[in-house]
TORZAVO-667569 format. One record per residue (C-alpha): x, y, z; residue in three letters. Coordinates in nm, 2 decimals, padded with zeros to 4 digits. Example, Ala and Ser with C-alpha at 12.3 -4.5 7.8 and 13.67 -1.06 7.14 Angstrom:
BEGIN
NODE      X      Y      Z res
NODE  01.23 -00.45  00.78 ALA
NODE  01.37 -00.11  00.71 SER
//
This chain:
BEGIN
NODE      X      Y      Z res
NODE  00.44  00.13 -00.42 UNK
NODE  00.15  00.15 -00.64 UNK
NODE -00.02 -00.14 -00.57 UNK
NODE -00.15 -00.31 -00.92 UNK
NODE  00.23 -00.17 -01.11 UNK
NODE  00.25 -00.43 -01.38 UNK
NODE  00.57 -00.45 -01.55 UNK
NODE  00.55 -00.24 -01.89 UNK
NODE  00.19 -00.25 -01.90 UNK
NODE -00.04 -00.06 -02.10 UNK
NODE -00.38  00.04 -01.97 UNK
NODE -00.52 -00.06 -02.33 UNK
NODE -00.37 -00.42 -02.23 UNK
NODE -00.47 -00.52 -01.93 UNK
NODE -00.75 -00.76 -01.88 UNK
NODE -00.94 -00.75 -01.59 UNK
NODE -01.10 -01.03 -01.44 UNK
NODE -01.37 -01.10 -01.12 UNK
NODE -01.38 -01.44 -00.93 UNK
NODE -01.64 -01.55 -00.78 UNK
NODE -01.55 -01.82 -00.54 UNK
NODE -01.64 -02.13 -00.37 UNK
NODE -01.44 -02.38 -00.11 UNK
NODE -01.63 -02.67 -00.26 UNK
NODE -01.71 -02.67 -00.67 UNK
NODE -01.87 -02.92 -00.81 UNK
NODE -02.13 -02.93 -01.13 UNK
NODE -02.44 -02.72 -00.94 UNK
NODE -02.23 -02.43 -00.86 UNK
NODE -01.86 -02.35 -00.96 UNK
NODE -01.61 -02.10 -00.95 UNK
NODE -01.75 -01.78 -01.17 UNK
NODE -01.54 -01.60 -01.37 UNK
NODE -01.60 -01.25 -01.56 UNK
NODE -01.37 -01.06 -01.73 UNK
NODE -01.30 -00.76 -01.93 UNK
NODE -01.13 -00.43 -02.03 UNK
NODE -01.17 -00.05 -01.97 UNK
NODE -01.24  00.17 -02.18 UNK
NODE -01.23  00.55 -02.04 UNK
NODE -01.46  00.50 -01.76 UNK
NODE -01.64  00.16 -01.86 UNK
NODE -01.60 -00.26 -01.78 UNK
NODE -01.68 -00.37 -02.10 UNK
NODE -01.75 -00.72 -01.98 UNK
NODE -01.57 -00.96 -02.26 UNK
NODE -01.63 -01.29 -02.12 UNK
NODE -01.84 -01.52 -01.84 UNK
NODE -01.64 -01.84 -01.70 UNK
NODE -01.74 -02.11 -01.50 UNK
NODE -01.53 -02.34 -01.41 UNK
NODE -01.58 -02.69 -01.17 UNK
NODE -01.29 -02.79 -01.00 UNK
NODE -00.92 -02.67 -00.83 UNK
NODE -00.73 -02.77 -01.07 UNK
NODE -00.87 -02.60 -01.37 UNK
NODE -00.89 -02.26 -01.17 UNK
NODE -00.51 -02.36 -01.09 UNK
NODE -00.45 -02.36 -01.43 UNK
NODE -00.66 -02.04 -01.48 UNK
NODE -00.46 -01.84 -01.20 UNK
NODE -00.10 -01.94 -01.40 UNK
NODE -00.26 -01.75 -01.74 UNK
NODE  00.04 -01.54 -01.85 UNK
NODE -00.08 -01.16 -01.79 UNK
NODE -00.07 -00.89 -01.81 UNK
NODE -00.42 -00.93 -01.60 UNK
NODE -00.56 -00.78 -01.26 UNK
NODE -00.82 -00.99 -01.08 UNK
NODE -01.02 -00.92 -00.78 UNK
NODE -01.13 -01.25 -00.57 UNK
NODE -01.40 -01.27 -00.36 UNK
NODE -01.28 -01.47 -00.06 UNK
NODE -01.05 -01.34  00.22 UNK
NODE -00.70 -01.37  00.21 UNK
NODE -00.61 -01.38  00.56 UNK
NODE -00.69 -01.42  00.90 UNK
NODE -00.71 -01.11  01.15 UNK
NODE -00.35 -01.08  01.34 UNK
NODE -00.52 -01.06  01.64 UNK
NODE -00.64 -01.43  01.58 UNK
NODE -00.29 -01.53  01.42 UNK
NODE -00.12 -01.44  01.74 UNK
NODE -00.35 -01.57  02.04 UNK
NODE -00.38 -01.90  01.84 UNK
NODE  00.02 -01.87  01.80 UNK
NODE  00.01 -01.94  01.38 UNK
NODE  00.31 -01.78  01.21 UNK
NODE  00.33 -01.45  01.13 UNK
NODE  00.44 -01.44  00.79 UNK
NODE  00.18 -01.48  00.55 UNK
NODE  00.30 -01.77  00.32 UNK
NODE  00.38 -01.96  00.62 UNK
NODE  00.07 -01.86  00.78 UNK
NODE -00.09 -02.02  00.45 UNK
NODE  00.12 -02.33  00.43 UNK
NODE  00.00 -02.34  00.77 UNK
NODE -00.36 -02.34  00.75 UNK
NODE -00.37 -02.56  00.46 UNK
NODE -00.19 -02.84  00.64 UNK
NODE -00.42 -02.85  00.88 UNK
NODE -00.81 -03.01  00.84 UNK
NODE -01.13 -02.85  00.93 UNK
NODE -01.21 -03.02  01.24 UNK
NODE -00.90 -02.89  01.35 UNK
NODE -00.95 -02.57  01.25 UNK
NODE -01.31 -02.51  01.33 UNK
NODE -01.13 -02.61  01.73 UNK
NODE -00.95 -02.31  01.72 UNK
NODE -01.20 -02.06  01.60 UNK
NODE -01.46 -02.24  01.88 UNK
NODE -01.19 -02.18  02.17 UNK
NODE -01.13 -01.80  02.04 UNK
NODE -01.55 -01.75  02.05 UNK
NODE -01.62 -01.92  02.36 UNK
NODE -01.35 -01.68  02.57 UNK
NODE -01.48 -01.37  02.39 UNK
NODE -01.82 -01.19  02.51 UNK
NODE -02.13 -01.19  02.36 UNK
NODE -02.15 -00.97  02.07 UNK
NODE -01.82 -00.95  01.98 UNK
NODE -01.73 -01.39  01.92 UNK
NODE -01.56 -01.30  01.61 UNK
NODE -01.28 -01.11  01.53 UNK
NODE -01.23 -00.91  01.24 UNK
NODE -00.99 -00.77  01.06 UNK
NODE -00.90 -00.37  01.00 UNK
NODE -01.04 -00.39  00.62 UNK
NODE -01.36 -00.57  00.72 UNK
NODE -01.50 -00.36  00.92 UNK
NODE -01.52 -00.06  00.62 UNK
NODE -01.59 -00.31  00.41 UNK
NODE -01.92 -00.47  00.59 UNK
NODE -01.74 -00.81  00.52 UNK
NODE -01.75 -01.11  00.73 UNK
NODE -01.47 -01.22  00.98 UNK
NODE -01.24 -01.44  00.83 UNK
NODE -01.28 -01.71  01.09 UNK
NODE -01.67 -01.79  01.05 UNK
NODE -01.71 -02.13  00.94 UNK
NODE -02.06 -02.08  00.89 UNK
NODE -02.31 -01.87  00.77 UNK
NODE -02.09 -01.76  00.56 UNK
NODE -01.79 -01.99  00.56 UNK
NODE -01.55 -01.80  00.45 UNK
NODE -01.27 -01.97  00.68 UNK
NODE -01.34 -02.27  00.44 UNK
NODE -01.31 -02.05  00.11 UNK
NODE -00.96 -01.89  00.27 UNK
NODE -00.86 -02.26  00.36 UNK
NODE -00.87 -02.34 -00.04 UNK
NODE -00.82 -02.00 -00.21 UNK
NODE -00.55 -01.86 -00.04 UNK
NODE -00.31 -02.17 -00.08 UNK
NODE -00.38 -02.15 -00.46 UNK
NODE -00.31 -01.78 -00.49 UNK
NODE  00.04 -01.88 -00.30 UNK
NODE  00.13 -02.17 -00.57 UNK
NODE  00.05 -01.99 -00.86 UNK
NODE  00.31 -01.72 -00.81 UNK
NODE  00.05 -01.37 -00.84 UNK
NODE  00.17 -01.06 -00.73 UNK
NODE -00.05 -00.98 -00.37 UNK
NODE  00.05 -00.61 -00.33 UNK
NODE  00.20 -00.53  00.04 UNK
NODE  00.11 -00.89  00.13 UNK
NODE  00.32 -01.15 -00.13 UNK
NODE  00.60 -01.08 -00.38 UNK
NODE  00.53 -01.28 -00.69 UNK
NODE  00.45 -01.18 -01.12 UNK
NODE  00.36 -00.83 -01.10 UNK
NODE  00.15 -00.90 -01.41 UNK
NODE -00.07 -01.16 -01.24 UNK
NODE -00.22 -00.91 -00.96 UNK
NODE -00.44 -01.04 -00.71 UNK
NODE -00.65 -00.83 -00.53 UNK
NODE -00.93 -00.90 -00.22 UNK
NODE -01.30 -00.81 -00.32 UNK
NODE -01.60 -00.79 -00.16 UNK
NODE -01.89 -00.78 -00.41 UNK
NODE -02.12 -00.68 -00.12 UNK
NODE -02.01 -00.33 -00.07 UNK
NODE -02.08 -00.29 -00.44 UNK
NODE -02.37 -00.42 -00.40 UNK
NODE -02.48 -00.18 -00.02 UNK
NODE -02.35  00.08 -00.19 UNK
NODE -02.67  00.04 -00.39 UNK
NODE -02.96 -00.13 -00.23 UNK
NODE -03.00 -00.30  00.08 UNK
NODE -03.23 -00.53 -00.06 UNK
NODE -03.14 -00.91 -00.09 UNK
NODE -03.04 -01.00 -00.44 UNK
NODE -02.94 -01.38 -00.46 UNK
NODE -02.98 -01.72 -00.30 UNK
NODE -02.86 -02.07 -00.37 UNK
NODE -03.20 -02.20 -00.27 UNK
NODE -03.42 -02.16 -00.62 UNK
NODE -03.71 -02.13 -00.41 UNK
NODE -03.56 -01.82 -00.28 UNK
NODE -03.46 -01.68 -00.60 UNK
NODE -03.76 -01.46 -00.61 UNK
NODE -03.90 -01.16 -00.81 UNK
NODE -03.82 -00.90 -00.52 UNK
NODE -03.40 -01.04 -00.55 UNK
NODE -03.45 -01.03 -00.94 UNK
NODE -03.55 -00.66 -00.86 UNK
NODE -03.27 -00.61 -00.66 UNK
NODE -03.02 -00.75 -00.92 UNK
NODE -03.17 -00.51 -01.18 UNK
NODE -03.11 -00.23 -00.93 UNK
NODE -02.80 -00.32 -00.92 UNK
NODE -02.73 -00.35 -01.28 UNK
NODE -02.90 -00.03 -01.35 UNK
NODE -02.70  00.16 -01.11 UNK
NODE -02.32 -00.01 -01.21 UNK
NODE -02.42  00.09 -01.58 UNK
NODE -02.53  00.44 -01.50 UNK
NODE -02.21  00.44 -01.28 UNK
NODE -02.47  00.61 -01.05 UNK
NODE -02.27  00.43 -00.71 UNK
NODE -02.00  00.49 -00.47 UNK
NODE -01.73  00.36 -00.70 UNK
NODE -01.87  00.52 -01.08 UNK
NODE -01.71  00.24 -01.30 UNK
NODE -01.94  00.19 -01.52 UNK
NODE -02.03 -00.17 -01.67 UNK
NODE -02.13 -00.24 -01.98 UNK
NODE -02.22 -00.61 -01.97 UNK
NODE -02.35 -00.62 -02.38 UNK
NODE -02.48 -00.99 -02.46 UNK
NODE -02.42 -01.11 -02.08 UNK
NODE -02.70 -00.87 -01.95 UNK
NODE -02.95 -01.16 -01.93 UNK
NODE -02.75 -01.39 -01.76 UNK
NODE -02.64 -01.15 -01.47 UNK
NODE -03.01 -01.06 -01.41 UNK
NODE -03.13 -01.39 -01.45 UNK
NODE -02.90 -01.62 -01.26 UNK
NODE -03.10 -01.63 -00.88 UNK
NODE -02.78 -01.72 -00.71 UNK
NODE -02.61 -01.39 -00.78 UNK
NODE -02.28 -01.60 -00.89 UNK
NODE -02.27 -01.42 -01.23 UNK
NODE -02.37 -01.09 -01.07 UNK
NODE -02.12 -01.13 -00.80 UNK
NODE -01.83 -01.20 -01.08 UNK
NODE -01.90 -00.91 -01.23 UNK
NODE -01.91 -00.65 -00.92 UNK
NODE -01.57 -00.80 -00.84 UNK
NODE -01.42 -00.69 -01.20 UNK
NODE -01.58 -00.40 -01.14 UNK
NODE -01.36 -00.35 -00.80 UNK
NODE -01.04 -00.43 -01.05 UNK
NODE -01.10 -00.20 -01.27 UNK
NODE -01.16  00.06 -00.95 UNK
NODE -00.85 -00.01 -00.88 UNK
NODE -00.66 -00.03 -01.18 UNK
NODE -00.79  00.33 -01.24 UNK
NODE -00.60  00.45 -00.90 UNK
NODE -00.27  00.23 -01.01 UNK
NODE -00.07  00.57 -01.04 UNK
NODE -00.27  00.77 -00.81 UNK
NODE -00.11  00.81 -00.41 UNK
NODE -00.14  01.03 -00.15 UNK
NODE  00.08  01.08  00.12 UNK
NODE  00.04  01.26  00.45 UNK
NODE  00.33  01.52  00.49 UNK
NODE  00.49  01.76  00.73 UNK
NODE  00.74  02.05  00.61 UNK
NODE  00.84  02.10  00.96 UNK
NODE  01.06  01.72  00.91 UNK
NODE  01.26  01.90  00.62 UNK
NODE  01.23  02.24  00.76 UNK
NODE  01.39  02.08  01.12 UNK
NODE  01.65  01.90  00.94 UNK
NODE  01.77  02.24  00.87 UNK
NODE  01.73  02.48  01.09 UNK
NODE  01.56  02.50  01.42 UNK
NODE  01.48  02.85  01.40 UNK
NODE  01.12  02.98  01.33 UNK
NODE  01.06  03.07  00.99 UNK
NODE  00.73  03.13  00.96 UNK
NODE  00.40  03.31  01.10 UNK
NODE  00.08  03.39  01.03 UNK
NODE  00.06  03.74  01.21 UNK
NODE  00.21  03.98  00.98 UNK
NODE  00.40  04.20  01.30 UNK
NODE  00.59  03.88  01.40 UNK
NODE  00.70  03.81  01.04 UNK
NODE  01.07  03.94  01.13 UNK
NODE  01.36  03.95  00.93 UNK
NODE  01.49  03.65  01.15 UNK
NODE  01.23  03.48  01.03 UNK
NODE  01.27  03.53  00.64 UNK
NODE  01.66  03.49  00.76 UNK
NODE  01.59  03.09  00.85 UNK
NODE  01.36  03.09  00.56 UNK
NODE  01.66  03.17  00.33 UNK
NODE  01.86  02.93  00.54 UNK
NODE  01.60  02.65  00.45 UNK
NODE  01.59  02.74  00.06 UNK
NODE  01.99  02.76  00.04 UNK
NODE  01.97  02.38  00.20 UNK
NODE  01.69  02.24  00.02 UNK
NODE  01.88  02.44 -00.36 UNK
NODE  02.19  02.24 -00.26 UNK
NODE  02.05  01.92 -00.14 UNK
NODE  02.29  01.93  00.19 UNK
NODE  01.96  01.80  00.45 UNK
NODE  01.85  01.46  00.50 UNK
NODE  01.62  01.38  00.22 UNK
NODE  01.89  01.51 -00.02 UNK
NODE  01.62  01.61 -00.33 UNK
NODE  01.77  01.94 -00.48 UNK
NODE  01.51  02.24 -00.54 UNK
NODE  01.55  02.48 -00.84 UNK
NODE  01.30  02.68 -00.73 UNK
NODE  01.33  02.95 -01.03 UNK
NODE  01.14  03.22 -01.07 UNK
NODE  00.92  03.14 -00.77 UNK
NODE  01.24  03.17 -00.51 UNK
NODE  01.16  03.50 -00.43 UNK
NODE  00.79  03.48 -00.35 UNK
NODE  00.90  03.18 -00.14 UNK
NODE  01.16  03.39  00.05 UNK
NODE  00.92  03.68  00.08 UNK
NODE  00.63  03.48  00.19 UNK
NODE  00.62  03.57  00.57 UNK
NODE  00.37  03.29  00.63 UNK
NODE  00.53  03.01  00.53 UNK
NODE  00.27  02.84  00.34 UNK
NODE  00.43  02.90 -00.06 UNK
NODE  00.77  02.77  00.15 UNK
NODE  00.52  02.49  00.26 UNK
NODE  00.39  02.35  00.05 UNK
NODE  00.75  02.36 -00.16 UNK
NODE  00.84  02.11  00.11 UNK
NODE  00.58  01.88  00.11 UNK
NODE  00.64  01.88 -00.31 UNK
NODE  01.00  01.75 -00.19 UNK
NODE  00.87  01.50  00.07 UNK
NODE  00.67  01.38 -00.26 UNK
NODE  00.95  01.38 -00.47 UNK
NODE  01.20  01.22 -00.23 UNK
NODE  00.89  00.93 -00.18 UNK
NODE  00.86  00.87 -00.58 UNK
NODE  01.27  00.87 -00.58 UNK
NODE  01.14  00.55 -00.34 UNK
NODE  00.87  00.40 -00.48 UNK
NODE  00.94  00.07 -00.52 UNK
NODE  01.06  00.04 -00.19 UNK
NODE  00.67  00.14 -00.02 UNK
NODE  00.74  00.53 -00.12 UNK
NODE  00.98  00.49  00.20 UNK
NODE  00.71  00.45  00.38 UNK
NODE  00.68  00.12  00.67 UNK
NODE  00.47 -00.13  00.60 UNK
NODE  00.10 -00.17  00.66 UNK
NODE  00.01 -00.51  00.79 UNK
NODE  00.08 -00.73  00.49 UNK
NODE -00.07 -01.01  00.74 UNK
NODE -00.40 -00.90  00.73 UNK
NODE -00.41 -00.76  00.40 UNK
NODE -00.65 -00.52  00.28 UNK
NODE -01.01 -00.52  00.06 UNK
NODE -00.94 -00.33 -00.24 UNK
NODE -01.19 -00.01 -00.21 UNK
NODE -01.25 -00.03  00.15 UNK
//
């Protein structure tokens, strides 16, 4: 299904939000918020948030929506992990789970997994982090980002948002995983933040205006552009890239709120065509395009015109029927098929477009 469907949403309504998180607020550095709103092409960024403890970003998750938010902390484990440490499988349990359980306890398990895995390789990762450039979900250091997953996820779970192909909860609270770093490669390499102020230099302030140049131009990878008005300041001034980070994460929302009704599908005729008729019907060499062969093309359009083959999605083919007939190659007849694969997957999609799921353990980073 499409993956931020909201129920009877209007793009004009939805506000869009980046979270910047951390396992341990507290006055020096809390949980950053920005948010905003498209419009065309452009974040215009309405608001800057900070906010010091759980329960008031509890509070802020259970905000009535329509909204679409993308957090930047991980939220899962990789199922690789899940499985040799034997933790459930299914992803609130796996959460329920981990939360019941305290760090020491915790940090034991990833240890064991390192210390029977080869140098180079101690951490596992999971499928998205690796496009992403992201951090293994199990580091408890450097970054700890088991620690943020430890506190975020839980609160995602209790508040009830939607998760798309991970948790079913208010479609019009959307969570989504984001990674402000691969806005931020996507741009420079350069470091742009530290939570050390004597780090905070004049080359990372550089860096930050790089950045903010580049997601206002929409000269990057994902071209939303940002227009951050009366918060420009702040996002190039704050040395710990909090603000900053907030931001790129909205910016990842609204990436993905623009591609809300856009999905691609692989397809093959030949799973319609071979519900029909076994026969060849096609071929690119015009001396072996036989009358059998137009005969089993005909077979397939008569089929496909009275819905009588598996997928069942009726063709009125019009006044193309004939150049689909005559078409000795197959490729008009084609791509008519893979239009009826589509059509039978929208018929299904809020059930995955019939497709199987994708591992809604692991979950995904949106734009990765």
């Amino acid at each position: 299904m499409s993956c931020c469907r909201m129920a009877a949403t209007e793009a004009r309504s939805i506000l869009l939000h980046g979270v910047d998180f951390t396992s341990a607020p507290r006055s020096r550095k809390g949980i950053t918020i920005a948010s905003g709103h498209l419009v065309g092409g452009t974040l215009v960024l309405d608001e800057l948030a900070t906010l010091f403890d759980f329960a008031s970003f509890a509070d802020w998750l259970r905000r009535p929506g329509p909204w679409l938010a993308g957090f930047d902390f991980p939220f899962s484990f990789p199922r690789e992990l899940i499985e040799l440490l034997g933790w459930p499988t299914d992803w609130p349990a796996l959460i329920r789970h981990v939360a019941a359980h305290d760090k020491e306890i915790l940090r034991a398990c990833f240890k064991s997994v390192c210390d029977a895995r080869p140098a180079g390789s101690k951490f596992i990762h999971r499928a998205g982090d690796l496009p992403a450039g992201s951090s293994s979900p199990m580091k408890w250091v450097n970054p700890p980002v088991a620690w943020m997953l430890r506190a975020g996820a839980p609160l995602l779970l209790d508040a009830g948002v939607h998760i798309p192909f991970m948790h079913e909860g208010d479609r019009d609270r959307v969570a989504l995983e984001a990674y402000p770093g691969l806005v931020a490669r996507g741009i420079t390499r350069a470091s742009y933040k530290s939570d050390t102020p004597a780090l905070q230099t004049p080359e990372r302030r550089t860096a930050r205006q790089a950045i903010l140049q580049a997601t206002e131009s929409g000269n990057y990878p994902q071209q939303v552009r940002l227009d951050a008005g009366r918060f420009r300041d702040q996002l190039l001034d704050d040395g710990s890239g909090d603000l900053l980070d907030a931001a790129l994460c909205a910016l990842m929302a609204a990436w993905a709120w623009q591609r809300r009704d856009r999905v691609a599908l692989e397809a093959y005729p030949g799973l319609v065509a071979r519900g029909i008729a076994r026969a060849s019907y096609k071929s690119d060499t015009p001396a072996l395009q036989t009358p059998e062969r137009r005969t089993a093309r005909l077979a397939i359009l008569q089929a496909a015109e009275s819905g009588k083959y598996p997928q069942q999605v009726r063709l009125d083919a019009g006044r193309f029927r004939d150049q689909l007939l005559d078409d000795g190659s197959g490729d008009l007849l084609d791509a008519v098929l893979c239009a009826l694969m589509a059509a039978w997957a929208w018929q299904r999609r809020d059930q995955n477009y019939g497709l199987p799921p994708h591992d809604g353990l692991e979950g995904w980073i949106v734009g990765a």
